[in-house]
N, C-alpha and C positions, 0 to 999 in steps of 0.2 A: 721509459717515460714515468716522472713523477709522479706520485697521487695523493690527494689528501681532500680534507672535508669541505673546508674553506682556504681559498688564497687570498690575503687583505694587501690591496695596492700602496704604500705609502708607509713610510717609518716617522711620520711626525707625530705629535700629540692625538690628534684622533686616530691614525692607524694604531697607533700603542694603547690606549682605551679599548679599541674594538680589540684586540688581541688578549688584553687581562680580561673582559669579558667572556671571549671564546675560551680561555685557559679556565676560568672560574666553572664554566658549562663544561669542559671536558672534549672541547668538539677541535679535532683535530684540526692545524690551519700552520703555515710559512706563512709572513711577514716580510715581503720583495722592493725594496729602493735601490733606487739608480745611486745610490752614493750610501752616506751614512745618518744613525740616526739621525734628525731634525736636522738634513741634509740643510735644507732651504732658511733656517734660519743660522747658519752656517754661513752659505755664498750669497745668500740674497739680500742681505739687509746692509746697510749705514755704518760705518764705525760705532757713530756714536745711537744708535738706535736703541732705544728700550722697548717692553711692552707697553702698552695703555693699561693693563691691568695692573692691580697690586700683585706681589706675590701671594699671600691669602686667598687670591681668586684664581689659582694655579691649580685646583682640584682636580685628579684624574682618579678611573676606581683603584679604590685600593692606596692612595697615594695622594699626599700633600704637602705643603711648604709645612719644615721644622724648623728653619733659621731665624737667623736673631732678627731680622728686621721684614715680619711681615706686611709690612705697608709701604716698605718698598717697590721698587721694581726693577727684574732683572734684564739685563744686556743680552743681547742676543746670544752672545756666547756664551753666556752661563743658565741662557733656560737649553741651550743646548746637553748643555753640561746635566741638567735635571734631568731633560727625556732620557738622558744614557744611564742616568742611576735609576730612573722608573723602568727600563727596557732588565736592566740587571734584576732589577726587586722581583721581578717572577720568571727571569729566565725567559723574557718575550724569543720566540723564535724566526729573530731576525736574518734575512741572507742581505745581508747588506752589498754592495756595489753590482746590483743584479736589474737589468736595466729591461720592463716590458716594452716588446716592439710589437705584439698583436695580443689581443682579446677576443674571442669568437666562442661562439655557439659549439660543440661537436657531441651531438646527440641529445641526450639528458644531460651532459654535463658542459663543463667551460673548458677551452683551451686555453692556457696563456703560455706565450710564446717568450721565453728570454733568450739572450746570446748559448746558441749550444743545447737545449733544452726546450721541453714544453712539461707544463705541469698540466695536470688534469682534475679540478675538482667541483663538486656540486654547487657549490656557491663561491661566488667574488666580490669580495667589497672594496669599493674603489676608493679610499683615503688617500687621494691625490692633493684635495682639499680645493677650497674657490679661487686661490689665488694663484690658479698655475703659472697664468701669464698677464702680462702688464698689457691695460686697455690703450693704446693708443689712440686718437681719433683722427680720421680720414685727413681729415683738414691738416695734417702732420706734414702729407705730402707736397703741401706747397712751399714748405719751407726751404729757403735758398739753400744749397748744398755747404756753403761754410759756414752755420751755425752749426753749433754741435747739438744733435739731439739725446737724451737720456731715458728711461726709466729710474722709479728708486731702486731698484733691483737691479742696477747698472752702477747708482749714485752711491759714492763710498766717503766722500769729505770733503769742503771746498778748497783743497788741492787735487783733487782727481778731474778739477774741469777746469779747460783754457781759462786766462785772464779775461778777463771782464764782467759785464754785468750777465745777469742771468734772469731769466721768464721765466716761476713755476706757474704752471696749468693746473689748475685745482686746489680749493683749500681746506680739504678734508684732512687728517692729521697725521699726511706726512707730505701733504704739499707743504703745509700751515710750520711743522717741525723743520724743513730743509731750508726753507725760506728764511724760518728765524736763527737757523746756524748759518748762513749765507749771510744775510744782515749782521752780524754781531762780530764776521769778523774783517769787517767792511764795505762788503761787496756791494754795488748796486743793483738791485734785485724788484720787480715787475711780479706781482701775484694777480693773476685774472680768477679768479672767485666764480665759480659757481654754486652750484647750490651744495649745502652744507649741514650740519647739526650742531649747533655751539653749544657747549656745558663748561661747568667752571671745575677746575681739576676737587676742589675742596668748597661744599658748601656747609653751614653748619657747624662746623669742627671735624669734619667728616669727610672722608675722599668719597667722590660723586658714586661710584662705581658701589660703597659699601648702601649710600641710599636706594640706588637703583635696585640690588639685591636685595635688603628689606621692603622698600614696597611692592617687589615681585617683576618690576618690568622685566625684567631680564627671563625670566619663566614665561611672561606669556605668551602663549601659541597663534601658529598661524588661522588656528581656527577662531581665535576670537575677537580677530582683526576686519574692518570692513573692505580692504582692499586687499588681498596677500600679492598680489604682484606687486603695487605699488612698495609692499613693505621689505620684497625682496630685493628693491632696487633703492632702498633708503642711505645716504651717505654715510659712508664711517663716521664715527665720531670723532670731534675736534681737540683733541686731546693730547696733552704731553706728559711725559713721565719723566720728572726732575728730582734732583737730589731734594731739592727745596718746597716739591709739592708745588707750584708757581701756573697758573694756569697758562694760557695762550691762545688768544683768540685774534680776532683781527686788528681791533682798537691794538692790542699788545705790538704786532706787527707794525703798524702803524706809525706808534711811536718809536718804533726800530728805525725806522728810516725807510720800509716796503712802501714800495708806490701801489695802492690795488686800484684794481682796474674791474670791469665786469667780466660777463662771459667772453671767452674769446670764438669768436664766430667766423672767421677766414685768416687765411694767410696766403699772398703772394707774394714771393720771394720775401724781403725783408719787410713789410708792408703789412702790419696785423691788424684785423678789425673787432672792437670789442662792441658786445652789447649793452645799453644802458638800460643796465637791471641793478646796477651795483645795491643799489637803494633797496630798490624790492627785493634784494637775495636776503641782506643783511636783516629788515626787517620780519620778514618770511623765519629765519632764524631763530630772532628774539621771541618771537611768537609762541614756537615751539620751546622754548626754554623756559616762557612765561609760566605756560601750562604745567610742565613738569615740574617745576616750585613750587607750584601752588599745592601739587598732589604731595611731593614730599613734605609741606609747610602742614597740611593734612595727616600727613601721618603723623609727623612726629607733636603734633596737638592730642594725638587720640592715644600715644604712645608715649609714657609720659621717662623722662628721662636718655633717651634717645638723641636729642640735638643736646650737642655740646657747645651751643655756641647759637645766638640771635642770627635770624636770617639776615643778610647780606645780599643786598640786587647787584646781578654783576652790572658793572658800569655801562650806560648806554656808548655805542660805538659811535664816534663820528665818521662818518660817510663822506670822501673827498668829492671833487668833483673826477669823473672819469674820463679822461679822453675815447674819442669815437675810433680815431684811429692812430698807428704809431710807428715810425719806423725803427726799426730794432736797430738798422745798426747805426744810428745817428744816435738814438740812447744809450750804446754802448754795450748790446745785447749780446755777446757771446756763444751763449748755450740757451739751451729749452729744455727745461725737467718735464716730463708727462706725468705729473701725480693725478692721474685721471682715471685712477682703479684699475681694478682687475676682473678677470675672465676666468672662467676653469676652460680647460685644454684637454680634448681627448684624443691625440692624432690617431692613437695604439689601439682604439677603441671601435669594434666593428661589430657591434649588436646594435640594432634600431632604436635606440632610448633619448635619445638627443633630440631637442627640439630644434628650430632655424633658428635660432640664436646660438646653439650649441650648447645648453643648457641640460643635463640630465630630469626627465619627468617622473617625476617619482610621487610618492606621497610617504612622509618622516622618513624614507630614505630609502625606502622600499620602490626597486622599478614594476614597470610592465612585465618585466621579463623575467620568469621565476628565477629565485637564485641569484639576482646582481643585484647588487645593493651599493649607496651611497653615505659619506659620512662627509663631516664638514664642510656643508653644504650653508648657504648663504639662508638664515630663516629657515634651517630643513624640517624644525616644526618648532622650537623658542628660540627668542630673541638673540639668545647669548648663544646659538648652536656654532658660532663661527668664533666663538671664544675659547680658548683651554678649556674653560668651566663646564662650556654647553656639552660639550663631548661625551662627558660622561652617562648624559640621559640618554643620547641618541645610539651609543654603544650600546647599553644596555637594551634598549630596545630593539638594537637588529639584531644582538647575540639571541634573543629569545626569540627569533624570528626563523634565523639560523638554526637554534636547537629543537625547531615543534618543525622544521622542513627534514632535518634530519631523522626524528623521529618517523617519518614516512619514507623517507628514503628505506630505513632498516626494518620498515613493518610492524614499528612497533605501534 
């Protein structure tokens, strides 16, 4: 039976963080995925999928973007390509294609269970990350058996799905992204809208993402928020990553030729009922866009040389009218994408730390339960904790959390 100090679940960007952090501390720890480095962004993502982030905002410890076009952004397979040269730069000690089927308690210490083996060690961090699995919503099952249904974690280009038109569900930014590659290469395409966060990809002279980083949102914490639940269920951001920097919002869509629609609220058989909120989503939105201009319009007054460029209002959106109700296959409706987020998944996972949502309770990523700890958690204490970026602070804080548990382990 294996033994070590710590086991970190997960070879993606925050398991490879937490793991240079434990290598910097010296605290012995494997690094166990069911496949290979950044397995998931491998098999899970879009042909044409990029990050939302710049490369510049790709920071892990120890480790950052050296190439020629930092304001770029990389393709799924080549931030693949990154984690396997950050796992190389300290010799991370990966077993890659090593698949956990149990997690448990056994005494003071943790068992986890792989194919043929168990390992035994005082602490586990679980870098599975938030996005294990694709949220479907209940209402999925009404739908007639020959419509095709998807996840984006299913969706790979619009030849991977039957002819015809296609419904995405949700238009946070990869309903808003699939839609607009659906649209562009004819397709007729139905986006139901719900609630969302619009940003414009460059405001300023400036990608959004470098303002965000200067005025600190991306830093700040779950403590300084007045709701933290509210803030851990806040939508992705609306955002695309194009060679041409080109925002994409809904107006964008719009003029694609995307019919939007409101919330979608039922489905029988081919028979879908939408909410008439379209208006109040979109303005709800702006709202929130408003404020955050102003705070950046703020900074860069007090900051002098900073904006490259006069403020620009992104364009007010026109707002169609919605239908109440619609038949998919008289529209032409083919398939149904679910970009309606995601879930973290622990099937493997048998210590008491999940709430009834299945949500690990922790606080900055620390459980109840001594010794099990979480990363890449949705808000696990800043904004950006679900970004490459964030990773690096939350590492760092459970490796020292890790190293003063160890330190009592050995008596010192």
């Amino acid at each position: 039976m294996p033994s070590t100090d710590a086991v970190v679940i997960g070879a993606g960007h925050a398991g490879l963080a937490m793991s240079r952090c434990l290598v910097d501390r010296d605290v012995r720890h494997v690094v166990l995925d069911r496949g290979c480095v950044g397995e998931r962004w491998r098999t899970a993502r879009w042909d044409s999928f990029r990050l939302l982030t710049p490369n510049w905002l790709s920071r892990l410890p120890g480790w950052q973007y050296t190439g020629p076009d930092p304001d770029g952004f990389m393709s799924a397979g080549e931030f693949a390509g990154y984690l396997c040269d950050y796992a190389r730069s300290f010799d991370a000690p990966v077993r890659p294609h090593t698949l956990v089927t149990r997690v448990e308690r056994a005494g003071s210490c943790f068992a986890v269970h792989i194919d043929g083996a168990v390992w035994t060690a005082r602490s586990v961090v679980l870098a599975t990350g938030y996005h294990s699995r694709a949220k479907v919503p209940q209402l999925a099952t009404g739908l007639a058996p020959d419509v095709a249904q998807l996840t984006p974690a299913g969706y790979r280009s619009p030849s991977s799905l039957p002819d015809g038109g296609v419904m995405v569900v949700g238009c946070s930014a990869s309903g808003v992204q699939i839609a607009y590659e659906l649209a562009r290469v004819g397709r007729q395409v139905v986006l139901a809208a719900g609630g969302h966060t619009r940003l414009p990809r460059r405001y300023r002279g400036r990608d959004i993402l470098w303002w965000l980083d200067r005025i600190g949102s991306l830093d700040r914490t779950i403590d300084q928020l007045p709701d933290p639940a509210r803030a851990r269920t806040e939508p992705s951001l609306q955002l695309a990553s194009t060679a041409d920097r080109r925002g994409l919002d809904l107006d964008v869509l719009r003029r694609a030729g995307v019919r939007l629609v409101g919330r979608l609220r039922a489905l029988d058989g081919t028979t879908a009922e939408f909410a008439d909120d379209l208006r109040d989503t979109v303005g709800a939105a702006r709202q929130r866009l408003d404020r955050l201009l102003a705070e950046i319009d703020a900074y860069a007054a007090a900051v002098p040389g900073t904006a490259l460029a006069p403020p620009d209002p992104p364009p007010a959106i026109t707002v169609p009218a919605s239908p109440s109700t619609m038949d998919l296959r008289r529209a032409g409706v083919s398939a149904v994408v679910w970009a309606t987020g995601y879930r973290p998944w622990y099937p493997w996972l048998k210590v008491p730390v999940l709430d009834a949502d299945g949500r690990i309770r922790h606080r900055r990523g620390v459980t109840e339960v001594p010794g099990l700890y979480a990363i890449g958690l949705r808000f696990q204490y800043r904004r950006n904790s679900t970004f490459v970026d964030g990773a690096r602070h939350d590492a760092a804080y459970l490796a020292d959390e890790i190293t003063a548990s160890r330190a009592v382990w050995v008596g010192v």
